[in-house]
C-alpha positions in Angstrom: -10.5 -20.0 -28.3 -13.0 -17.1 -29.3 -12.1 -13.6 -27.9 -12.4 -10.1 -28.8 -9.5 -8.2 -28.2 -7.3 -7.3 -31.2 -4.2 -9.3 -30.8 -0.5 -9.0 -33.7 0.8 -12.0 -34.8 3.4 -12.4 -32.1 0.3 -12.4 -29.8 -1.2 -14.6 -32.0 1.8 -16.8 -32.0 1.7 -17.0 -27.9 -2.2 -17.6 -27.6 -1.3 -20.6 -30.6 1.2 -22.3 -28.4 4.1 -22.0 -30.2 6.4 -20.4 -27.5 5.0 -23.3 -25.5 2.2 -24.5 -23.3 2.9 -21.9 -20.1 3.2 -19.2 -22.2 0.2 -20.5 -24.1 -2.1 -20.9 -20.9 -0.5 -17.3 -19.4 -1.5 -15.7 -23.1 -5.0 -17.0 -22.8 -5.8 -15.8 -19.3 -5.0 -12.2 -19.8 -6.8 -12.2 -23.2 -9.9 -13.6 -21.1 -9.3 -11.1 -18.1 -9.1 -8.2 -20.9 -12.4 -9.3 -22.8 -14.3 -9.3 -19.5 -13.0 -5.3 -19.2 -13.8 -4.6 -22.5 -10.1 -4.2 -23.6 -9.7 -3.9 -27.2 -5.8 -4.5 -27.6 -2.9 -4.5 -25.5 0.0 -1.9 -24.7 3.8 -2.1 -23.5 4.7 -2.1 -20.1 7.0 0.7 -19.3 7.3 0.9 -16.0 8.4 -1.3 -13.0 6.3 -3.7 -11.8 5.3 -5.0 -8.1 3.0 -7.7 -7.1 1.0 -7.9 -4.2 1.9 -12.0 -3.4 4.2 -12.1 -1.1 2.6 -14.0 1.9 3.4 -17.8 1.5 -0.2 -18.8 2.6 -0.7 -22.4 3.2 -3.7 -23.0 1.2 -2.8 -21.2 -2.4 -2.0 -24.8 -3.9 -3.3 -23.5 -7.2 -0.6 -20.6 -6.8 1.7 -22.7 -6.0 1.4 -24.7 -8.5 1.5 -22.2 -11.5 4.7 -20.7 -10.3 6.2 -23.9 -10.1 5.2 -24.6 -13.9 6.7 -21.3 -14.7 10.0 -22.1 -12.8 9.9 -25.5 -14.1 9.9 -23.7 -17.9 12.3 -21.2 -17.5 9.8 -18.5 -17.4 9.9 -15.1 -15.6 9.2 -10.9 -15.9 10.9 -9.5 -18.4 12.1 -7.2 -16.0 13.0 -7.3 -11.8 10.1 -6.6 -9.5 9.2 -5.5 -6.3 6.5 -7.5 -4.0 4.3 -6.4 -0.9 5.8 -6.8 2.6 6.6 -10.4 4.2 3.8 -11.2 7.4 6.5 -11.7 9.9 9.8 -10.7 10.8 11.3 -12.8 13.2 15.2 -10.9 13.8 13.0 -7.5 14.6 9.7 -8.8 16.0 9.5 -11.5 19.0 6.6 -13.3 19.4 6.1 -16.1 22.0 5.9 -19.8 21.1 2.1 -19.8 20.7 2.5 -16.7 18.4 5.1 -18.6 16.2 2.7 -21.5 16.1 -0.1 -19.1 14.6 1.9 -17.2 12.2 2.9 -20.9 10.9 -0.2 -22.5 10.4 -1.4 -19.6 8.3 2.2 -18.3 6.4 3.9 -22.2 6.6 5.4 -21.7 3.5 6.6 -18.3 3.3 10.0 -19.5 2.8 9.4 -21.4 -0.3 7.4 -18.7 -1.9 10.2 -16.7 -1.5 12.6 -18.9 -3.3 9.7 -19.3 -6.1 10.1 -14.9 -6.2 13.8 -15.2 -6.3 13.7 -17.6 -9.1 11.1 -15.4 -11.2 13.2 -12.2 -10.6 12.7 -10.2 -7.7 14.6 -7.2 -7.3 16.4 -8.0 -4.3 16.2 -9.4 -0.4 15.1 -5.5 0.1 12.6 -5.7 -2.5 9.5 -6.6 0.2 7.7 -3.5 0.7 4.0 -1.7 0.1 5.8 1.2 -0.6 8.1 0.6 -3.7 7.7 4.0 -5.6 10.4 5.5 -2.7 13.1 7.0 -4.0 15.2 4.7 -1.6 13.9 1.8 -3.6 14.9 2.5 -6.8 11.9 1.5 -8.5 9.9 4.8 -9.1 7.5 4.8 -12.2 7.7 7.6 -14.1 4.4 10.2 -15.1 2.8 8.3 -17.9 4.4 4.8 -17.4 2.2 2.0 -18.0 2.2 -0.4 -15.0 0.0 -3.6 -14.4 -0.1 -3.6 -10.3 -2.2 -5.0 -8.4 -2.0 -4.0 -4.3 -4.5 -0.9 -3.9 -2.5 1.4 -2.1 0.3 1.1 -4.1 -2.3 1.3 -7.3 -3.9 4.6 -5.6 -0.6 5.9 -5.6 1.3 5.5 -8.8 -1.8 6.7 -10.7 -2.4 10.1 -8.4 0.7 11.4 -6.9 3.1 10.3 -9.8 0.7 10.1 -13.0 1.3 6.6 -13.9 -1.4 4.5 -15.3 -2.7 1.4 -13.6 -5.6 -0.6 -13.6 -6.1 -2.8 -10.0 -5.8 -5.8 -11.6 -5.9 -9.3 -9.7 -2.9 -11.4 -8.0 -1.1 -13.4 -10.8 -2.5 -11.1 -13.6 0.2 -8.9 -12.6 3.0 -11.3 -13.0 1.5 -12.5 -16.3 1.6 -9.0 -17.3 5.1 -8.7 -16.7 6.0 -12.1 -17.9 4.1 -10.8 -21.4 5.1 -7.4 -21.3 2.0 -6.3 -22.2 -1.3 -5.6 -20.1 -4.7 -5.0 -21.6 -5.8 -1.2 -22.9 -9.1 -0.2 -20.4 -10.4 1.3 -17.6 -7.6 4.0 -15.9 -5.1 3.5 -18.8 -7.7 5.3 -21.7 -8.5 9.4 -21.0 -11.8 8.9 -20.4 -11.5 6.3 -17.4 -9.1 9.0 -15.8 -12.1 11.4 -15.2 -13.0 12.3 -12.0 -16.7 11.9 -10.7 -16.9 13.6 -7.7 -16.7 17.1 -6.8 -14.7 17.3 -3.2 -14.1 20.6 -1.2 -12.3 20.9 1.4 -13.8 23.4 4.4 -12.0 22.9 7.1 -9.8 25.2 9.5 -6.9 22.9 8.8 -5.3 19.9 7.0 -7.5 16.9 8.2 -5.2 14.4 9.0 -4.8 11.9 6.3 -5.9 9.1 7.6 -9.6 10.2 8.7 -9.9 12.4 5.2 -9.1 9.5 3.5 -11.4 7.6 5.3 -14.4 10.1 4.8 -13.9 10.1 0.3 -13.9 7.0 0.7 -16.8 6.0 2.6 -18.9 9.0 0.1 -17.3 8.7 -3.3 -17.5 4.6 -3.1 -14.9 3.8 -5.4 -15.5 6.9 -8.3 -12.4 8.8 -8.7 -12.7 12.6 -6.7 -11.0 15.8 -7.5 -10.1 17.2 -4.6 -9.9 20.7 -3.9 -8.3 22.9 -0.9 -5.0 21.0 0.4 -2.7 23.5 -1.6 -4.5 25.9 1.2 -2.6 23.9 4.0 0.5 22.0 2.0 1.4 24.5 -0.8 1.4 22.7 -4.4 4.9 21.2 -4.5 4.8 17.6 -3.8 7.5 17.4 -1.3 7.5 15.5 1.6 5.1 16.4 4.0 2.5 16.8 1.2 3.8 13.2 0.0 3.2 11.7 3.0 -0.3 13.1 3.1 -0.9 11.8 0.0 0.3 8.1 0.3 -1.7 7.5 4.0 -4.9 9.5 2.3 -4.8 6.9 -0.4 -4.0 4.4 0.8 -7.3 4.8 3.3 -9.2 6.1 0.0 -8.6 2.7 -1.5 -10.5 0.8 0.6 -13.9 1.6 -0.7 -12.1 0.3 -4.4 -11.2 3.7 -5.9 -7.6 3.5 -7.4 -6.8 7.4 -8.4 -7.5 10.7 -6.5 -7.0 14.0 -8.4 -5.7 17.2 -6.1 -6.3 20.6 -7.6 -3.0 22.4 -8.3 -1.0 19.4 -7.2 -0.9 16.2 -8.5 0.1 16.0 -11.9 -2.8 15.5 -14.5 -4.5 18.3 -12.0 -1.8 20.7 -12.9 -1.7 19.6 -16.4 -5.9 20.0 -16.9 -7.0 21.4 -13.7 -10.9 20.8 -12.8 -11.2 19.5 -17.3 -10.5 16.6 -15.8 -13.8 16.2 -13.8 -17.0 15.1 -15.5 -19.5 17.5 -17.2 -21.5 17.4 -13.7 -19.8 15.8 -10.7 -21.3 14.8 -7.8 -20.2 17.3 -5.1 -19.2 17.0 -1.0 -18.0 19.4 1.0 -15.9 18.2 3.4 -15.7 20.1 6.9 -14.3 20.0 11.0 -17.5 18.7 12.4 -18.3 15.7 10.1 -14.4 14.5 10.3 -14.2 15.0 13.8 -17.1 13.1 14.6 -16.0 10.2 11.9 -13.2 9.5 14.7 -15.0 9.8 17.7 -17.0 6.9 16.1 -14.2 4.5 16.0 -15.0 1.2 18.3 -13.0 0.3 20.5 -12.0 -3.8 20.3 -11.3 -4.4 23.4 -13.8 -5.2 26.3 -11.8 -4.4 29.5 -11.0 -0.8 30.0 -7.4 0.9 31.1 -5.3 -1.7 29.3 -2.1 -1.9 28.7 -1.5 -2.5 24.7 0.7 -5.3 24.0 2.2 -3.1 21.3 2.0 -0.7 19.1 2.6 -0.8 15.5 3.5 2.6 12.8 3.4 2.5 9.6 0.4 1.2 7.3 1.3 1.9 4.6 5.4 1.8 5.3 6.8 4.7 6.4 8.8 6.9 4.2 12.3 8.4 6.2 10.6 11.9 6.7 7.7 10.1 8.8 10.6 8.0 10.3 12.5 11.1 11.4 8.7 12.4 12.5 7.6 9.6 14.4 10.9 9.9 16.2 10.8 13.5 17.4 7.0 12.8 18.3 7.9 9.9 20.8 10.7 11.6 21.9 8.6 14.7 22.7 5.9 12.2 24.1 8.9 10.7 26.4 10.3 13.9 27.7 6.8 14.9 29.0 6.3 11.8 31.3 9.7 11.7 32.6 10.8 8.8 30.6 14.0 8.1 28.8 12.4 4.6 27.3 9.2 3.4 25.1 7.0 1.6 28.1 5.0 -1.0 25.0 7.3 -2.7 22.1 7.1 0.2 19.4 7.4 -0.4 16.0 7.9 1.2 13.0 7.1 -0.3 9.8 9.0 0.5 6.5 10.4 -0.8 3.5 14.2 -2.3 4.2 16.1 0.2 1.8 14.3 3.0 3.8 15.4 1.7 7.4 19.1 1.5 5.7 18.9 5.3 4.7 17.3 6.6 7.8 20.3 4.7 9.8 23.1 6.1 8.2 22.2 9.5 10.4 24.1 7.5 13.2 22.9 10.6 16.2 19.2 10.0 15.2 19.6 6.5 15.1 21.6 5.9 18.1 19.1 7.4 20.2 16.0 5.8 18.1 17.4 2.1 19.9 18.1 4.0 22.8 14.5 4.5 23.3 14.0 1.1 22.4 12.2 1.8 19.4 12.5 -0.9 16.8 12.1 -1.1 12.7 10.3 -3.6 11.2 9.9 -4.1 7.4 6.9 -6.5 7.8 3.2 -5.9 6.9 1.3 -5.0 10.0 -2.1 -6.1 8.7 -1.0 -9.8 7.7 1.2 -10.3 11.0 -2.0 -9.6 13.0 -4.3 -11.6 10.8 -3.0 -14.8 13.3 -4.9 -16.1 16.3 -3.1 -15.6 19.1 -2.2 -12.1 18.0 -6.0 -10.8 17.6 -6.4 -11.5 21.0 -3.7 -8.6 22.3 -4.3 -5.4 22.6 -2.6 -3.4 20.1 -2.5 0.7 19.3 -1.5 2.3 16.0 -2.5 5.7 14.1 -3.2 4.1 10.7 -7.3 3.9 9.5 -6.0 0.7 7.5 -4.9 -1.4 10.1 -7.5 -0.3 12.5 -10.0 -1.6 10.1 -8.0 -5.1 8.9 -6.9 -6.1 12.8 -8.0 -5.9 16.2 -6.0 -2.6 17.1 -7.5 0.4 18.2 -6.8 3.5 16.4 -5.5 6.8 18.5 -4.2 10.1 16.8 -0.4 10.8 16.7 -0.8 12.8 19.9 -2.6 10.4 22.0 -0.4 7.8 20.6 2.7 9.4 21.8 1.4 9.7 25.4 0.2 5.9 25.0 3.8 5.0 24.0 5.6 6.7 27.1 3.1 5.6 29.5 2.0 2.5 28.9 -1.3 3.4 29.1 -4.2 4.1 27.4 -6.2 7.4 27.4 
């Protein structure tokens, strides 16, 4: 085959066919997906990696098929990985027979992808999870770690808040990466595609919340990389966690529009490193204030057509909650509870995180206790994919995040209204 990219002779070898015909056809795929980006060599992977398959979706024969090839040949990451949420989760999250019905005519063979994962070298049975870079999980990459992931919040997030380097490459490209250890040399792994475009000011009273900021970049900067200026005002300069939670649900929002790295004056690491050198010679600017973010909410539909409904439930945490958001959500609803008089959630109340971060937050057995007291429940699924079935888009459904409000029929509410909504029963 003809390509560009400069390749050693152990590349060579692999591209030849002489570690075999998988390896061979795995070789020649990323060489091909590296030519189209302009890649002129490759470089070591030196970080973890994750993958974005993990919904066993009946029609991804071709998938299915290449994993079972690379089973069949003994072939699999060099190292363990991590992989996005499952779509269901049947011990924590009931569904009626119809629901069951829909979630299996879409996800009918979750189970066998999951063996197919097991046999290329997942982590672990804790391993599903959007939100893999959590200390709880193990699987951090480090600042300057070269990664070749693939899900765009996670993406977003190893190359802002921790200073790895990641393109957003495609399903499968990211197991082939980590079957090669190697990924192609372009894009946000050179300096130059690490420069920031846009010019973005915050002028507001107050920290925006996350999830409408996120949503405002995004919907202005269309996929160019901002450097954002002003949080430090509102969170300090210490990434700790309130200021990392900000950071992942901003993000993950952010990512939406295609962009897969933020830059924070003062904060996150290449900003402290270079500061505003790491913006373009003249950057596009927008000045972010109260009135235009504020209005940006207020212009969220509502999905349903019937007013003064009851939601059918309400679901927290997309992207997966970290513990200090666990331990925040659960003062908030039991603030929200005390107000109305209530000792117990009045819709099924879910919060969404990765399993290893559940398992932390319930070893403080008080907090916990009175969590299923209140009848909250944890759920390690992904909230998008679960609603993605029939039966589910026709309920109505509440949450607080700007990314499941715009991949599902759920109406999004603020964490105030949504506490009131969870106590009640009702909707404001």
């Amino acid at each position: 085959m003809e390509f560009k990219m400069q390749l050693n002779q152990e590349e060579l070898d692999v591209l030849e066919g002489k570690q075999g015909e998988t390896l061979q056809k795995i070789m020649k795929t990323v060489v091909q997906y590296g030519d189209l980006y302009g890649a002129k060599k490759f470089v070591p992977i030196t970080g973890p990696s994750h993958f974005a398959t993990s919904f066993g979706l009946q029609h991804l024969e071709a998938m299915f098929d290449i994993l079972d090839e690379m089973i069949k040949n003994g072939i699999k990451a060099k190292t363990s990985f991590t992989v996005n949420p499952k779509p269901f989760d049947k011990e924590h999250v009931k569904v009626t027979g119809g629901q069951k019905g829909a979630l299996r005519k879409i996800y009918g063979r979750q189970s066998e992808l999951e063996e197919k994962l097991n046999a290329l070298g997942i982590k672990d049975n804790h391993a599903y999870t959007c939100t893999s870079y959590l200390d709880e999980v193990k699987d951090t990459p480090a600042a300057d770690s070269i990664l070749a992931w693939s899900y765009p919040p996670s993406v977003i997030y190893a190359n802002s808040v921790l200073g790895a380097k990641t393109n957003l490459n495609p399903p499968l490209i990211d197991l082939f990466c980590a079957v090669l250890g190697k990924v192609p040399e372009y894009g946000l792994l050179t300096d130059e595609g690490r420069k920031a475009t846009w010019n973005v000011v915050l002028n507001t009273r107050n920290m925006p919340n996350p999830h409408i900021l996120g949503h405002a970049i995004a919907m202005k900067t269309q996929g160019e990389t901002p450097y954002i200026q002003g949080v430090e005002t509102f969170l300090g300069r210490r990434i700790e966690e309130g200021l990392q939670d900000a950071l992942k649900d901003m993000g993950a929002v952010l990512s939406t529009s295609g962009t897969s790295l933020f830059h924070v004056d003062h904060i996150t690491p290449e900003a402290v490193k270079m500061g505003k050198k790491l913006m373009v010679e003249h950057p596009q600017v927008y000045i972010v204030d109260d009135e235009e973010l504020a209005d940006l909410e207020l212009s969220y539909p509502s999905p349903w057509k019937k007013k003064n409904v009851k939601p059918a439930a309400c679901f927290i945490g997309c992207p997966h909650l970290t513990t200090n958001q666990i331990e925040y959500w659960a003062s908030t609803i039991f603030r929200g509870l005390k107000m109305h008089g209530k000792t117990k959630v009045s819709i099924p109340t879910y919060l969404c995180a990765a399993p290893d971060v559940i398992a932390r937050f319930k070893t403080n057995y008080n907090l916990n206790t009175k969590v299923e007291e209140a009848g909250i429940q944890f759920t390690g699924l992904c909230p998008v994919a679960f609603m993605k079935n029939s039966k589910m888009l026709l309920k109505p459904v509440v949450t607080n995040s700007n990314i499941l409000r715009m991949n599902a029929n759920i109406r999004y509410y603020n964490d105030s209204e949504l506490s009131s909504i969870i106590a009640t029963g009702r909707c404001l």
